[in-house]
N, C-alpha and C positions, 0 to 999 in steps of 0.2 A: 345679307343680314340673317343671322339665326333667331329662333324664335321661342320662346318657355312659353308654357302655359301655367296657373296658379293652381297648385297640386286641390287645391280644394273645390278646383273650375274651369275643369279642360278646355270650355269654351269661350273663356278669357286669355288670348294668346297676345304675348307685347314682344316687340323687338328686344333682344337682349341690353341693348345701348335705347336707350329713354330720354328724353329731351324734359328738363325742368323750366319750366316757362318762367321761374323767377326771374331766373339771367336776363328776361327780353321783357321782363312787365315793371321791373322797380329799377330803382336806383342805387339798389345794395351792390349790383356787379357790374354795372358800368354801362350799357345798353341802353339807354335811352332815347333812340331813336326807331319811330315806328316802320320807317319803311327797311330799315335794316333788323327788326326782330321780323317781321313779317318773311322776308327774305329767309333768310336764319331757319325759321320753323316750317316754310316749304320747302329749302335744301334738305334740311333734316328726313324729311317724308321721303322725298326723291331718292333717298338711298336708303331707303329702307326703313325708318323709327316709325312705328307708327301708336307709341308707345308717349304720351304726354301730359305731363302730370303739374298740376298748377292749385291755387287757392284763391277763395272769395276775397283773402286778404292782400292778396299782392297787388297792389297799386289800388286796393280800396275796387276791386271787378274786373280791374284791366289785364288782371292776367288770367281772365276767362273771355273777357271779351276778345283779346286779342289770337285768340284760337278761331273762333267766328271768323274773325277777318282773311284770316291768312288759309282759313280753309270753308270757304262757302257753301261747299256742300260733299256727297261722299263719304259721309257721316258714318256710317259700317266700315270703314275701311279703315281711323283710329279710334286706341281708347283713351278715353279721357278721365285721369282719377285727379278730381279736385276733394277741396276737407272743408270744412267750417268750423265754428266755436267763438274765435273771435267776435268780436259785438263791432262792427262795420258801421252797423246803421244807425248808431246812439251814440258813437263815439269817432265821427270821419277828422280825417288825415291823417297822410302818409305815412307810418311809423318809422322809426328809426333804427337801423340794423337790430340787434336784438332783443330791444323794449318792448312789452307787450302790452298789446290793448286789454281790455278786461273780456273774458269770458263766458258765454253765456249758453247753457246745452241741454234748456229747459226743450221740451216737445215744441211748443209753439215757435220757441226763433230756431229751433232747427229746420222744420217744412217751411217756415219764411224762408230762411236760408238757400236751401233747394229750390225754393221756385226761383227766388234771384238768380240763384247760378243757373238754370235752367235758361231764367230769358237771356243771360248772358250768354252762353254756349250756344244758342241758339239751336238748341234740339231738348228734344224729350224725356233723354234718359240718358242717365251716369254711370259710366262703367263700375267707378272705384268709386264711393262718399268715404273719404275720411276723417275721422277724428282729428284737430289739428292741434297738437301740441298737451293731451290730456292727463288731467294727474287722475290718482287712483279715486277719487270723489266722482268723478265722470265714466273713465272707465268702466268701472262697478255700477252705475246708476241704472236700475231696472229701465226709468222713464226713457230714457235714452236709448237704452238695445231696443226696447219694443217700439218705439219711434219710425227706428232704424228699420227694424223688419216690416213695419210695417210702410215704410215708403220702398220696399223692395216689393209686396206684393202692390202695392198699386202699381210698379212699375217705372217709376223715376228713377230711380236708382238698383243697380244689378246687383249689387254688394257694399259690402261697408269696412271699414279697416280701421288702423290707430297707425297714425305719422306720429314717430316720438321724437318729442323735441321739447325745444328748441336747439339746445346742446348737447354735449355729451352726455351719457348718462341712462337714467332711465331705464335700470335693469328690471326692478323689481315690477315697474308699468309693464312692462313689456313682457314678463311671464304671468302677472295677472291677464293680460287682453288675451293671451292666447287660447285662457279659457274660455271665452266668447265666439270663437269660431269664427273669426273674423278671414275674407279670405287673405289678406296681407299685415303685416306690420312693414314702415317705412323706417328704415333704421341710418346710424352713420356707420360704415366700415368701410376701410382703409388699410393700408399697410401698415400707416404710422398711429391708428386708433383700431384694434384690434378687439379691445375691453371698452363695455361692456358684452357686446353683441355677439363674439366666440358664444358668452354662456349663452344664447338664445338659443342656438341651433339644435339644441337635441330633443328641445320644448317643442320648434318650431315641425321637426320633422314627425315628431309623436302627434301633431298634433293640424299635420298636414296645412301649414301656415306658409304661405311663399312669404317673401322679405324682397322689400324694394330697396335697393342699398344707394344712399347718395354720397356727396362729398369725395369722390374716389381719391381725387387729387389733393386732399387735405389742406383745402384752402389756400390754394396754388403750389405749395411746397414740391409737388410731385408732378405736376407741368411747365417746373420753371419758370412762374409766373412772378414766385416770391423768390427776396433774394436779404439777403442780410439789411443792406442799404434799404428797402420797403418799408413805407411806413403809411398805413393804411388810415385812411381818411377816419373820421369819426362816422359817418354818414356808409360808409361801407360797412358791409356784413362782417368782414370777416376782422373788421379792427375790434371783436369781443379776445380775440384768440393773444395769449398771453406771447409776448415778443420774447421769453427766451425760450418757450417752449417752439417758437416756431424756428428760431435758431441749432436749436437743438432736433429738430425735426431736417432741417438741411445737414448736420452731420450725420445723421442715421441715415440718409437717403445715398448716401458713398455704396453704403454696404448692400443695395441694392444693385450694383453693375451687371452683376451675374444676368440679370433676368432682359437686361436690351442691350447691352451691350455687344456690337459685331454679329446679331442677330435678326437687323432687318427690323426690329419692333424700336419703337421710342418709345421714354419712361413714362410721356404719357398713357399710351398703349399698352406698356406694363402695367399700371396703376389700375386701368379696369380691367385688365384681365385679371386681377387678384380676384378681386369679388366675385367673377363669375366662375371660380374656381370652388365655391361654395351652391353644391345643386342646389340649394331652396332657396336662394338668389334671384330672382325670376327676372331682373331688368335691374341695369347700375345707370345713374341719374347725373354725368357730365353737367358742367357747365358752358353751355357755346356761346361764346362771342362774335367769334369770327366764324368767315367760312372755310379758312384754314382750319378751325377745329372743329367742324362739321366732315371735313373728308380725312382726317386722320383718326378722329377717335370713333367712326362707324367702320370701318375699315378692321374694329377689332375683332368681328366676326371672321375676320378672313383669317386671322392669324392661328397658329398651334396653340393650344391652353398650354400652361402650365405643367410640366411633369413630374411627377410624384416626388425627383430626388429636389426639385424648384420647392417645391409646396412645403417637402419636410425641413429644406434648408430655412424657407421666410419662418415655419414655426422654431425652427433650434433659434434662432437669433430674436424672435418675438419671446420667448420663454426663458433667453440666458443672458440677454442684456436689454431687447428695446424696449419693452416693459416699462424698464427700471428708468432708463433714460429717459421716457416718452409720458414717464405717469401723471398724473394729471386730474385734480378732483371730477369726481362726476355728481352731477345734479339726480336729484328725487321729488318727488313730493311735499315732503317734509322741507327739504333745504330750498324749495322753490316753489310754492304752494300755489292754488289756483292763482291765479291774478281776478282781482273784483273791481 
């Protein structure tokens, strides 16, 4: 396993392949059994992730608790970036693929927040707090950054960031946070979702910002997971995603051959080495089910990046057709405003 550090915190290093604990804490992808996530997140470790990034929200705690379990102690050895915002504790049960609870990022339910996930995690202090799903009302909110920094000088938390979400979207959030010096933004970038996040990168390197990139595989489309015939539960995450975009997302994946085919790499394999082909990328956020895709997709340290004539060919065909084919509204502020 190779390893980045956050250009804004050399001594924040994560494995380049990062384990999303959503996949083993809810019921959005399919995992709901404890002694095979448990499993799952110490195979993970054992080759290398030490790199694991989760929220107070995912199963209402249990996707911080379940890091405790599966890892007792050793504590120095992963980081752990979980987020808050959501209102957990006024408003329980289980949410529903992309319905949002209301949220709430007043100073007081924030350090509630942190001590919760603190007794959850069972340690002291947090590598990553971030912001979970923030519109520009939050973002911007002085009470909130000094919040922030100031649970970084007590020591609970190392650093602070903004996970933008929950969909697509989210340009303009996402060059306001960077003015906050935040050490990451968690973004979606993919092969077949390339916009918004391209325009982040020159924000992001001016402005010495690492990027945690998730989704690599585009909601299966780019591990073979999805297939024409699919048709995604209501209760799964990924039945937001509109069924002819994701139709139309398996024709543009033909035009990807070039990059595994007769080469030793699978297009899973492909799919995250795209993102790591962007330096302030610091960790791409797989979804593992199995243990079959616990030792194929860390495995993609081992392989050759990408080559310059790879990299320029995915932008000629991003820039002279999949764009067009692949377009798709993105969400803001405005078109998606706090939830209350």
């Amino acid at each position: 396993m190779n390893y980045r550090s956050f250009p804004r915190n050399d001594d924040i290093k994560v494995s380049e392949v990062g384990f999303g604990v959503w996949s083993v804490a809810t019921k959005w992808w399919g995992v709901d059994d404890e002694k095979l996530g448990i499993s799952l997140l110490q195979h993970a470790f054992s080759e290398g992730v030490n790199f694991f990034d989760t929220a107070d929200v995912y199963g209402e705690g249990y996707g911080e608790e379940i890091l405790a379990k599966a890892f007792p102690g050793s504590r120095d050895k992963r980081i752990y970036a979980t987020k808050f915002g959501y209102d957990i504790y006024t408003n329980p049960g289980e949410r529903k693929g992309h319905s949002e609870l209301p949220q709430k990022f007043s100073a007081d339910k924030i350090k509630y927040s942190c001590e919760q996930s603190l007794k959850r995690l069972k340690t002291d202090y947090i590598d990553i707090y971030q912001m979970h799903n923030p519109r520009l009302d939050f973002i911007n909110n002085q009470e909130v950054l000094e919040t922030l920094h100031g649970l970084i000088k007590e020591g609970k938390i190392r650093s602070f960031a903004m996970a933008l979400g929950p969909d697509i979207g989210w340009l303009e959030e996402g060059l306001q946070a960077m003015n906050h010096n935040p050490i990451a933004l968690q973004i979606i970038y993919n092969l077949l979702e390339q916009e918004p996040s391209r325009s982040l990168f020159k924000k992001s390197e001016e402005t010495k910002t690492g990027l945690i990139s998730r989704v690599p595989h585009a909601s299966g489309i780019m591990d073979g997971t999805f297939t024409n015939e699919k048709i995604y539960s209501k209760d799964d995450h990924r039945s937001h995603r509109k069924q002819l975009w994701m139709e139309a997302g398996l024709k543009v994946k033909k035009d990807f051959e070039f990059l595994y085919k007769d080469t030793g790499t699978t297009i899973s394999q492909a799919a995250i080495l795209f993102p790591l082909s962007v330096s302030n990328i610091c960790t791409v956020l797989p979804n593992f089910t199995t243990h079959e895709e616990v030792d194929e997709f860390t495995k993609v340290s081992e392989l050759t990046p990408f080559s310059r004539e790879e990299i320029d060919q995915i932008e000629y065909l991003w820039k002279n057709s999949h764009s067009k084919i692949l377009d798709q509204p993105f969400s803001n502020s405005l078109t998606k405003p706090t939830p209350l």
